[in-house]
C-alpha positions as CSV (number, residue, x, y, z in Angstrom):
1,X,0.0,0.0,0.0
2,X,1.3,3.2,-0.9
3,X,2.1,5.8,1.9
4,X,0.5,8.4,-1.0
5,X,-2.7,6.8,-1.2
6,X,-3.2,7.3,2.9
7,X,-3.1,11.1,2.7
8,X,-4.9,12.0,-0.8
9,X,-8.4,13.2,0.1
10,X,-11.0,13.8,-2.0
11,X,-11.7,17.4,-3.6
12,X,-14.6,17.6,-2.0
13,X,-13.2,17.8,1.3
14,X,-11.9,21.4,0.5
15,X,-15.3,23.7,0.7
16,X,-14.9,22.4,4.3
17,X,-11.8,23.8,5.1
18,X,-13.0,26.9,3.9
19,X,-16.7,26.9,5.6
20,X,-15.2,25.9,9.0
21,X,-12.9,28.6,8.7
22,X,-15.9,31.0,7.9
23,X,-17.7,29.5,10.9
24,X,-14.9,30.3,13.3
25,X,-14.5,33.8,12.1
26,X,-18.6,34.0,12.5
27,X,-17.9,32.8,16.2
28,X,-15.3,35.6,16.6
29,X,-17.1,38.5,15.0
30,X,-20.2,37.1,17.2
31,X,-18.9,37.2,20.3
32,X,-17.2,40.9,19.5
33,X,-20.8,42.3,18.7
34,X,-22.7,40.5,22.2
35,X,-19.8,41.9,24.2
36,X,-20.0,45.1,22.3
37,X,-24.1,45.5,22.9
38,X,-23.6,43.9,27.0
39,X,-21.3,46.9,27.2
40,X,-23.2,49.8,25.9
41,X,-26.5,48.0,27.3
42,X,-25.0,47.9,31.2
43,X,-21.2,49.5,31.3
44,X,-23.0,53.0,33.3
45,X,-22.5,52.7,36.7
46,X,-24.4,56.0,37.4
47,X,-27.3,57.3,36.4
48,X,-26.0,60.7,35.5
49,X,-24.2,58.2,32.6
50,X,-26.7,56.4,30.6
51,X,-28.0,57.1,27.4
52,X,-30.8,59.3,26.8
53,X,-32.5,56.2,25.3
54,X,-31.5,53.8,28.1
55,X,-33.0,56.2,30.5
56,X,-36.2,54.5,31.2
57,X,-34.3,51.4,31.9
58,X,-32.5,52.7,34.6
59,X,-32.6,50.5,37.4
60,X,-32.4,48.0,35.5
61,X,-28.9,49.0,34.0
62,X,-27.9,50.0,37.1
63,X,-29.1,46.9,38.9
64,X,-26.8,44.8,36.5
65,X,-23.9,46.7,36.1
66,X,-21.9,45.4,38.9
67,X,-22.5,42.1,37.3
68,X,-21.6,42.7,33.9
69,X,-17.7,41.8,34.1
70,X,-19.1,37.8,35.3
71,X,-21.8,37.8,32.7
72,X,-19.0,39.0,30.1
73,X,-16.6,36.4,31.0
74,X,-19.2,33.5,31.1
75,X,-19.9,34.4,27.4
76,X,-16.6,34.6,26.4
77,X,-15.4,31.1,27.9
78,X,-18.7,29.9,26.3
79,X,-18.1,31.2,22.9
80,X,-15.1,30.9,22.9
81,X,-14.8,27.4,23.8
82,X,-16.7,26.7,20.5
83,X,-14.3,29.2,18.8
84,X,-11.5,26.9,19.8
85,X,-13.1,23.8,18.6
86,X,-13.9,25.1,15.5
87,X,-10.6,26.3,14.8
88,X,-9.2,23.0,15.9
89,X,-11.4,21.3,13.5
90,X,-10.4,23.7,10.5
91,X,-6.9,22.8,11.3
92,X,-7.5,19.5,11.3
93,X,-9.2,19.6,8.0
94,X,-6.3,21.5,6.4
95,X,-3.7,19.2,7.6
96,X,-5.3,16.1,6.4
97,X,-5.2,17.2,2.8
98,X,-1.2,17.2,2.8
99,X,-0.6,14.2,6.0
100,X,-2.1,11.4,7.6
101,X,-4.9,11.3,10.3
102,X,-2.8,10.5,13.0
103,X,-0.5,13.6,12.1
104,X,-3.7,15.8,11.7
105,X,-5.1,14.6,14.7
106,X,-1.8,15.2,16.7
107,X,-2.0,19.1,15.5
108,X,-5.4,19.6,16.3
109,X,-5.0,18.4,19.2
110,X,-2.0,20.7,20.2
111,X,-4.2,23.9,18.4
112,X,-7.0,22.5,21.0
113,X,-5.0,22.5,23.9
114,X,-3.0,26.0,23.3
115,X,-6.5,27.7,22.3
116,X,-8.5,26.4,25.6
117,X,-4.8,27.6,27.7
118,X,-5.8,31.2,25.9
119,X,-9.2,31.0,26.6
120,X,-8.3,30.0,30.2
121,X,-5.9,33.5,30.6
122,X,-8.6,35.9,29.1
123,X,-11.1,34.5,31.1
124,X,-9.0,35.1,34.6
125,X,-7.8,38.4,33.7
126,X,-11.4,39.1,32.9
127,X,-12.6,38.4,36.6
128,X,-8.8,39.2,38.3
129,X,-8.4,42.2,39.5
130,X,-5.5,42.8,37.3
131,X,-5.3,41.2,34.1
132,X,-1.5,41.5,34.5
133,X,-1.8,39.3,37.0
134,X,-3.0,36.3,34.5
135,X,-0.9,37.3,32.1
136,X,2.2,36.9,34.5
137,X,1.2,33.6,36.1
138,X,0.5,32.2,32.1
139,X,3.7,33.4,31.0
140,X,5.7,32.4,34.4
141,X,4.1,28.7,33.6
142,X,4.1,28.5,30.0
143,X,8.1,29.9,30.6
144,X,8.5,26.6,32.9
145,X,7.0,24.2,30.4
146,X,8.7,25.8,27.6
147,X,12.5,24.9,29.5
148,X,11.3,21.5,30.5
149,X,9.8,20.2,26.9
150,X,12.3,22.3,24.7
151,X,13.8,19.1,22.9
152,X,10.1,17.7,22.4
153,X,9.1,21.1,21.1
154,X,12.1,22.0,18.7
155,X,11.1,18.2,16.9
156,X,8.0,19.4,17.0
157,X,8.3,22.6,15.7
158,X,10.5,21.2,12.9
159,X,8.2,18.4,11.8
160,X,5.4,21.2,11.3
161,X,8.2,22.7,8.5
162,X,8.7,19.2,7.4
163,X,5.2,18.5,6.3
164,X,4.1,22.3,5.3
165,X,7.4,22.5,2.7
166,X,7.7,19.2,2.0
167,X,11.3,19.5,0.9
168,X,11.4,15.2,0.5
169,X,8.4,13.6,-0.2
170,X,7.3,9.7,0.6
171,X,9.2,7.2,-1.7
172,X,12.4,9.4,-2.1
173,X,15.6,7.8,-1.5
174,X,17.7,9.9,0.8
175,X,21.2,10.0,3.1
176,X,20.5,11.7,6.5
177,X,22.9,11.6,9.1
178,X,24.8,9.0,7.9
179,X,21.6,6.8,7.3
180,X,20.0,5.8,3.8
181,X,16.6,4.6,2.8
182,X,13.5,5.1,1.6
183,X,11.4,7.8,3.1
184,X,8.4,6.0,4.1
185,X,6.6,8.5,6.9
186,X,6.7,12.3,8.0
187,X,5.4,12.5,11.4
188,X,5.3,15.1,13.5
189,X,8.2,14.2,16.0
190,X,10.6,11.8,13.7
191,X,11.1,11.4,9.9
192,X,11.2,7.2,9.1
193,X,13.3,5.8,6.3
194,X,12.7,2.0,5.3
195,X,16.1,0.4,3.9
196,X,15.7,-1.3,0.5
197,X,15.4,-4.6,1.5
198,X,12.3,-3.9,3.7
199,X,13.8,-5.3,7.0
200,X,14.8,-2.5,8.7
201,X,12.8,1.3,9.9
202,X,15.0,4.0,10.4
203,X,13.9,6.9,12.7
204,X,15.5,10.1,12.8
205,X,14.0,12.9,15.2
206,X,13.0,16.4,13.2
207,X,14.6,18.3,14.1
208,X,17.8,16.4,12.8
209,X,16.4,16.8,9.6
210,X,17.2,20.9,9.3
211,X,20.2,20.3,10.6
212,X,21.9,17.7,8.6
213,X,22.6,17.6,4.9
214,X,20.1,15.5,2.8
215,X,21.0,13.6,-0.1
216,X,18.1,12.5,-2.4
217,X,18.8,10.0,-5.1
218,X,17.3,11.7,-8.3
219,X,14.6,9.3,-10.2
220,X,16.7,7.9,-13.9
221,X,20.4,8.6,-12.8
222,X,22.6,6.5,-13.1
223,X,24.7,6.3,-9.7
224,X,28.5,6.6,-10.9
């Protein structure tokens, strides 16, 4: 079975790339116009403030106000929990036209997790006090993760480049570090080379690949 034949999807996978990427930016410009109209229907906290034509509604405005900030947040984390999922799933849709599921699921999955961490910092600097305050504690920990997964991220990182610019492609021979075969898988953390005889899988981690020269054996030469 060819490694080609497991990433080729069908053409009419493509509007849906495009219409979940519409849907999310619906979600987006959504949210903006609720906040937008939750603001200018409750931000006075005097009376002297409101509108002219919120004026009859006065207690009413005032009555909510000091709830607003809570009511805001709830709708952002609620909106934009199904911004993040949507997004996710446009990624995922994108991906799966050029890679494999499991690769397309693994990036979804990472677009998932960083947009719900997001979500999770607005949302407290919403309610803090200070949004400094989030921001510091998100940055201190996502500092602290970022020193303790560096290797994992730099492969990482690298097989993202790997499968968007494609500089080999599956069935290529090539000589990377030393090591020559077949190229037979681009996943996200490793690059896998089959020797020619079939018996053996060679992994080499990504982020090897942009630092090593690459032979590739060019298709009807002659090796002299």
């Amino acid at each position: 079975m060819g490694n080609k034949e497991k990433i080729k999807i069908s053409d009419a996978s493509l509007p849906s790339v495009r219409s979940r990427g519409l849907k999310t930016l619906l979600y987006i410009i959504l949210l903006s116009i609720l906040v937008s109209i939750l603001n200018f229907l409750f931000g006075w906290s005097s009376r002297e403030s409101i509108p002219y034509i919120l004026q009859p509604y006065g207690d009413i405005v005032l009555a909510i106000n000091p709830y607003l900030i809570y009511i805001q947040s709830a709708l952002v984390l609620a909106i934009g929990y199904i911004i993040v999922n949507s997004l996710s799933n446009a990624i995922y849709s994108y991906m799966r036209r050029i890679t494999d599921h499991p690769t397309a699921t693994t990036v979804k999955t990472v677009v998932w997790a960083l947009g719900v961490a997001i979500l999770l910092v607005i949302f407290i600097s919403m309610l803090s006090a200070g949004p400094w305050t989030a921001i510091t504690v998100g940055s201190f920990g996502g500092l602290v993760v970022g020193f303790a997964m560096q290797s994992v991220l730099s492969h990482f990182v690298a097989g993202l480049f790997l499968i968007l610019t494609r500089p080999i492609k599956f069935g290529d021979v090539i000589t990377i570090a030393g090591q020559t075969g077949v190229v037979k898988e681009m996943r996200l953390m490793h690059l896998t080379l089959e020797t020619k005889d079939g018996s053996t899988e060679i992994l080499i981690p990504n982020g090897m690949v942009f630092t090593q020269i690459i032979l590739r054996r060019l298709e009807g030469r002659s090796n002299h």
